[in-house]
C-alpha positions in Angstrom: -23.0 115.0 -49.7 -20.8 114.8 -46.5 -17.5 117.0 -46.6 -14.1 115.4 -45.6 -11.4 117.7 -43.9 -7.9 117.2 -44.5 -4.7 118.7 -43.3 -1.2 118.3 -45.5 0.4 120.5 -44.0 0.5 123.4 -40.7 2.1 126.5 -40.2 1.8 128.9 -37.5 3.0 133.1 -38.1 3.4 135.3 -35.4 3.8 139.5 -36.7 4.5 141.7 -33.8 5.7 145.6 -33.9 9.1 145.8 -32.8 9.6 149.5 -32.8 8.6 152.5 -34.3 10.2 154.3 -37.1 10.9 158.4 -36.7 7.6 159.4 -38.4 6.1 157.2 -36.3 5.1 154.5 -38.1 5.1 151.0 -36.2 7.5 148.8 -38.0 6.6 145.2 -37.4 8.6 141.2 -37.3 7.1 138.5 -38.3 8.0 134.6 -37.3 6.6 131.9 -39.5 7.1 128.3 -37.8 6.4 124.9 -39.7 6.4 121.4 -39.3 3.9 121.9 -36.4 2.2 118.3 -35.9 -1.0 118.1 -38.3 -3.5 116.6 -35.3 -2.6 119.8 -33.4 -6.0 121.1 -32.1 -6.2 125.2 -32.8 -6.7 126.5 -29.2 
């Protein structure tokens, strides 16, 4: 039985710390983009 792949829809997130709170904790962003082109190759 072959297996058919296929995309609706593509997001990409980026989470990066942005600082660090005064215990020390990182506190982190994160960035979600959409509407990326669905035959994007993941690199």
């Amino acid at each position: 039985m072959a297996v058919t792949k296929t995309i609706d829809s593509v997001s990409l997130s980026i989470e990066v710390q942005k600082a660090l709170a005064k215990a020390g904790d990182p506190i982190y962003a994160k960035k979600t983009f959409s509407g990326i082109k669905t035959d994007a190759t993941p690199k």
